[in-house]
N, C-alpha and C positions, 0 to 999 in steps of 0.2 A: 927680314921684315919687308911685307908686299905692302910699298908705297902707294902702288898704283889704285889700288880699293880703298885706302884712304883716300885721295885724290880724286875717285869716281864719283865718291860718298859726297864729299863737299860740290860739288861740283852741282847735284840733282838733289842736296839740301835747302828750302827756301829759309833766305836768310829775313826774310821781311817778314813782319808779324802784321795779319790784315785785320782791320777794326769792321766792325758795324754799326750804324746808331738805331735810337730807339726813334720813331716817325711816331706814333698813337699807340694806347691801351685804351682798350674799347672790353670791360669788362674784364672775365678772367686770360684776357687776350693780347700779347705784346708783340706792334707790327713794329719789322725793322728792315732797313735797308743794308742789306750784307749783313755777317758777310759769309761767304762759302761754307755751307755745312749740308748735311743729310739730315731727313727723317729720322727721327729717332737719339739724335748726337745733342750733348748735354751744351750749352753757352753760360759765360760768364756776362753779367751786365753789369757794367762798374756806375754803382751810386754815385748821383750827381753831389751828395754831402760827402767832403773828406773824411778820411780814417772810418768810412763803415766798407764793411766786406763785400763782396761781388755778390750779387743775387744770382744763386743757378736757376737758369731755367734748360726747358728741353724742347727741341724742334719738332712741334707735331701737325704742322702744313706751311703750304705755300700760297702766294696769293698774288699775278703780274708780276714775278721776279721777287716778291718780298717774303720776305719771313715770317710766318707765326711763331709765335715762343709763348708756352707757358710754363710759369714759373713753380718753383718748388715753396716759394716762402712768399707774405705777404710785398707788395710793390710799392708799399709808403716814399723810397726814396728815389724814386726814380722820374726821371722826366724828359721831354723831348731832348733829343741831341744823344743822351748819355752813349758809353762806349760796349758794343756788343762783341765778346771776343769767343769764339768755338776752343774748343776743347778738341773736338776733333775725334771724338769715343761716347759711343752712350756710358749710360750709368752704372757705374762699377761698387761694390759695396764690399768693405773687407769682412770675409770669413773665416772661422776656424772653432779650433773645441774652448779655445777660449772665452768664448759668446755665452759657453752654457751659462745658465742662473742669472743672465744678463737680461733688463728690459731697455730695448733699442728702436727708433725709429727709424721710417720709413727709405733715407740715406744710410742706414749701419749705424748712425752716433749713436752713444748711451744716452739715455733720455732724460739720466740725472746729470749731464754734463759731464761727464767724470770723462778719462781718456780711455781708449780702448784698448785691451788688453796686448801684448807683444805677440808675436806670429800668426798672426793673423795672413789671409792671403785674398788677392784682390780677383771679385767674379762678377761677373758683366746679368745683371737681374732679368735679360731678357733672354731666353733659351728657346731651344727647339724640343718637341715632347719626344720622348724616346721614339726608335723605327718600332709599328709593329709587329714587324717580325722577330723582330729581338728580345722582346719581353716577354718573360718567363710567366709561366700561366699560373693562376691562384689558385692554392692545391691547401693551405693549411690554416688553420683557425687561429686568428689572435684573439687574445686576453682584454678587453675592454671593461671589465667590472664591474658592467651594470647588470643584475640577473635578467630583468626582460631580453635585455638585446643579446649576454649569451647564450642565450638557453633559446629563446624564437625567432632572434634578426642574427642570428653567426655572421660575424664578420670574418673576411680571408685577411691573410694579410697582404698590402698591395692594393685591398679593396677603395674606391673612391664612392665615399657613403653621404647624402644630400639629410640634413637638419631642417624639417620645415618648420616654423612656425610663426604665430601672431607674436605680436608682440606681452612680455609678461608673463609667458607661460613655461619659463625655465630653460631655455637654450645656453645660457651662460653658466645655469648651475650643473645640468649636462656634460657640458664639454669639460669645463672643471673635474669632474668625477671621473669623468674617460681621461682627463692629461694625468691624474693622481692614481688610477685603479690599472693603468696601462701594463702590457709587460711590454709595451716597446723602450728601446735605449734612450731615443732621445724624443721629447716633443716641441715641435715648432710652433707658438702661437700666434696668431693674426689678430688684432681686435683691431678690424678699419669703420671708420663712422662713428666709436664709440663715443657715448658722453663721457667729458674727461674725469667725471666724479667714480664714474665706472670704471674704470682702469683700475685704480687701484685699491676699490673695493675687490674685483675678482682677481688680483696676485695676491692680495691678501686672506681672504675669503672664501671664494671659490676653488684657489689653486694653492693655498697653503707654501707652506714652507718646504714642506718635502715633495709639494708638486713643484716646484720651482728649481731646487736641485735639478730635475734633468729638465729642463724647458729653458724656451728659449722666446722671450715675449718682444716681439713686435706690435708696436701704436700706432695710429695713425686717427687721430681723434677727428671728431666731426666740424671742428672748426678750421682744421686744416683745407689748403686749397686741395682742388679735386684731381690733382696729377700725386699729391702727396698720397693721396688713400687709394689709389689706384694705383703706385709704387708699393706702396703697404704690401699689398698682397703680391707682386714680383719679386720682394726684397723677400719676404718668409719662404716662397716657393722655390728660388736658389740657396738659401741656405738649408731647406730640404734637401733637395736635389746636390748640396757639396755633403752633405752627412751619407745619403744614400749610397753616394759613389764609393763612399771611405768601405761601406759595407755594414753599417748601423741599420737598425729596424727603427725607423723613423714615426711618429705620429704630425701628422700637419691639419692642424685646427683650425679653422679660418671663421670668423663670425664680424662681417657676414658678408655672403657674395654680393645680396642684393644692393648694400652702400657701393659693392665695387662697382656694379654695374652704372646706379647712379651716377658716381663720379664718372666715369664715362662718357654717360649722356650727358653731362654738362661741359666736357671738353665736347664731344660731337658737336652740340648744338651753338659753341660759342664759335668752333671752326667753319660753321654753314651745313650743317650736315640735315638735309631733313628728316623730318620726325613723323617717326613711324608709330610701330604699338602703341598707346598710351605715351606717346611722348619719346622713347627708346629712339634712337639712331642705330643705323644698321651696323656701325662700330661697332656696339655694344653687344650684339647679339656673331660678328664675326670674332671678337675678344674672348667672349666665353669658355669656347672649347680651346683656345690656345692657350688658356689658365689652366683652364682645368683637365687638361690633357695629360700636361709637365706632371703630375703624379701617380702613383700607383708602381707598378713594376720594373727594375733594370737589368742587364746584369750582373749586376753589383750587389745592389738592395733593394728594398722595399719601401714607397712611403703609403702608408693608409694613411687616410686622409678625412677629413670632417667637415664639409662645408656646408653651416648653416643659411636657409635662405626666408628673409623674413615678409610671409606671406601678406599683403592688404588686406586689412580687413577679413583675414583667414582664407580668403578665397583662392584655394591651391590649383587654380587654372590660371592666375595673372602669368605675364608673358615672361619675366624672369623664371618664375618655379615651373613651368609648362619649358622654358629652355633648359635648366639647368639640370629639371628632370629625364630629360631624352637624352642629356651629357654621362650623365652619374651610373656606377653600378648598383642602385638602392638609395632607398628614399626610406627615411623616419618622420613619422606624421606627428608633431607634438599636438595634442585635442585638448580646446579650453575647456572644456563640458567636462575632461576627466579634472585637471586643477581644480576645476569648481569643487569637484567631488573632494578633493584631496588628492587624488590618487597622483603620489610624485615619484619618480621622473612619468611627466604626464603623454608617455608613447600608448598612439593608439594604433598597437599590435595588428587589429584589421588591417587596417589603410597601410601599413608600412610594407615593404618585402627587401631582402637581401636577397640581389641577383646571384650568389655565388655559396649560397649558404648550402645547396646539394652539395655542390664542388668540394667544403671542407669539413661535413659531417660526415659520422657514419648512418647506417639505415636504423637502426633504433633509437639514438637523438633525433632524427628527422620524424620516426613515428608517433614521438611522444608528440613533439611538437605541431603536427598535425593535429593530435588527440586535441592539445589544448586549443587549439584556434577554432577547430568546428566547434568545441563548447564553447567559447565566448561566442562565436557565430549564430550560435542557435537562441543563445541567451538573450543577446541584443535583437534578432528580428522579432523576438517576441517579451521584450522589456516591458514596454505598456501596459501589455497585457497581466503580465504579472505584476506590475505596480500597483495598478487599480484594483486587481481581483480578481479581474474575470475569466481569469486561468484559474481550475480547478488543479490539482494532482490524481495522477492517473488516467488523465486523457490521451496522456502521447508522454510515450515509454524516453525519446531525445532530450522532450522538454524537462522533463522530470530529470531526467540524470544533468542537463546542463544548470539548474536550477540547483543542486547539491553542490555540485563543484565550484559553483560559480564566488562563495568567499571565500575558498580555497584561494581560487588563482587569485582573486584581485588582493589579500595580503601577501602573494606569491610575487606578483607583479609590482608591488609597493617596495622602495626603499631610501631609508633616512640618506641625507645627503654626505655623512661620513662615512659609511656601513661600505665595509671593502667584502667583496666575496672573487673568488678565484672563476676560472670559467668551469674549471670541474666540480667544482663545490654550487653552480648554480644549475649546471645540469645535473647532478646529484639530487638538488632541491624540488628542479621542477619533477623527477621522476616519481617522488616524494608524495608530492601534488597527488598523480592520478592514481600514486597504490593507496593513497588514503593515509600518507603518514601526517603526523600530527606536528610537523617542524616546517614552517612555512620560510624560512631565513627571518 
């Protein structure tokens, strides 16, 4: 037995455990004097009322020597003097296949209080994105279950696909249909910002019972402070990321970046950070791609991934969707003018594209698919005109055939929110479509 390495060990062990206090909370913001931590390394703040628990909070700047800290959970008990103690590790959340069919917050707890399941294994929420030279290229089409998006947006698998829309016009009823119609093994869900009545209308509702079987729901509600919802979405994308590694075909659902972003700017702006775009600190906008980077391809697995982003006032050039568009491989344009119409899930096919969709087609699903867009294309620059009249038949040999086709596709492009079709059974459909068969799904 080598004494001597024990003996080294104590020797370069600190036996003193160093405190810090609270000086002011100025907002969502707690200055402290000590004591020794890093950016990013989790503290314990011991309540000035007995027998209540330590408030975690996390070191995210400095200020003359002092510490900023912000907190994971409301600050009701805390006051000048109290005791600041490091951890000494950022944020670690336990993971494993145990989680499945589990709704969990933004820490890993279950959300019904209940304990968490046994073997579980502890992972640090804040990663680096794969090298890209390591990541295996997107060659093959996954199973998403919606016919528009199999049949004219193909998704690869690995692909990282941008959800835009206003508010109200089905994003949550969407992603529910993709976490339920999936052929991936596991789905990771995000709802950060959500209203809490929302929650668990869509596990129930939107995600069903046998969407739930393989997902895996993380919350992070809108009353929560804003390091909570911006953990939200780190806490989902590491337990992607430990599923991927195992060698699962992962889905990772996020709804929505734009709250993430939010919550950012509101740590930015409470740390001094000046405001840029519309308010945005340039955290937010460096934050971005370090999110949304961590998914897609390894070599291990796959996570395809879904981040819905919810436009202003529909206007798909504000600075969040103009960043997270120039991030993403593909963008789905949700249009209020088609929910007006009915037409649900409401993708407006023009405005969308899937960057990778050559990559996992062959050249006769790509033909057809062209077929159909030039006919909506033709149809819509000249909609007016055929509304009110003033288009004859037999003027123009395009218009005339788009004008045929045109309630083919749109009960093609139509489907009820339980209606499961496989991705071969939608490309079967749409082909259907343009030979004139009479079976629209």
């Amino acid at each position: 037995m080598n004494l001597k390495n024990y003996i080294t060990a104590l020797d370069q062990s600190d036996t003193y455990k160093r405190y810090g206090k609270v000086l002011r909370v100025v907002g969502l913001m707690i200055e402290s004097q000590g004591p020794d931590a890093n950016i990013g390394e989790v503290c314990c703040i011991h309540a000035a009322a007995k027998n209540k628990p330590p408030i975690l909070s996390e070191v995210v700047g400095f200020n003359n020597e002092k510490i900023i800290l912000m907190p994971y959970s409301e600050v009701a008990e805390i006051g000048p003097g109290c005791l600041v103690e490091s951890t000494g590790k950022p944020l670690t959340v336990k993971i494993g296949r145990g989680l499945i069919g589990k709704v969990v917050d933004s820490l890993g707890k279950r959300l019904d209080q209940s304990a968490l399941p046994k073997g579980l294994s502890g992972k640090v929420t804040e990663q680096a994105p794969p090298n890209p030279m390591l990541r295996p290229s997107i060659s093959e089409p996954v199973q998403v279950g919606v016919k528009a998006i199999d049949s004219l947006l193909t998704v690869g698998k690995g692909q990282r696909i941008g959800i835009f829309a206003g508010s109200g016009v089905g994003k949550s009823t969407l992603l529910g249909m993709i976490a339920r119609n999936s052929s991936a093994d596991v789905n990771v869900i995000a709802l950060i910002g959500e209203r809490g009545r929302e929650v668990r209308d869509f596990i129930e509702k939107d995600l069903g019972e046998e969407g739930l079987k393989k997902s895996i729901v993380v919350v992070a509600t809108s009353d929560q402070p804003a390091l909570m919802r911006i953990k939200g979405a780190y806490t989902a994308t590491a337990i992607s990321e430990y599923f991927r590694d195992l060698g699962y075909e992962v889905n990772l659902l996020m709804d929505s970046v734009t709250r993430v972003a939010m919550a950012q700017r509101e740590v930015g702006l409470a740390i001094g950070e000046p405001p840029t775009t519309k308010g945005y600190t340039p955290s937010v906008f460096a934050a971005l791609p370090k999110l949304l980077e961590r998914s897609g391809t390894n070599p291990h697995g796959v996570i395809t991934a879904f981040y819905t982003v919810l436009v202003d006032g529909d206007d798909m050039n504000e600075p969040i969707a103009d960043a997270v568009r120039g991030i993403l491989d593909g963008h789905f344009v949700m249009d209020r003018k088609l929910a007006e119409r009915g037409q649900y899930p409401a993708i407006n096919v023009l405005k969308s594209v899937s960057r990778v969709m050559n990559q996992v087609t062959d050249k006769p699903h790509q033909d057809f698919a062209r077929q159909i867009r030039s006919l909506m294309a033709v149809y819509e620059t000249n909609r007016e005109m055929i509304q009110i009249g003033a288009y004859k038949r037999g003027t123009d040999q395009e218009i005339d055939r788009a004008m045929t086709f045109y309630p083919s596709i749109q009960r093609f492009l139509q489907q009820d929110t339980y209606e499961y079709k496989t991705l071969d059974e939608s490309i079967e459909l749409m082909k259907a479509v343009l030979n004139g068969g009479v079976n629209h799904g």
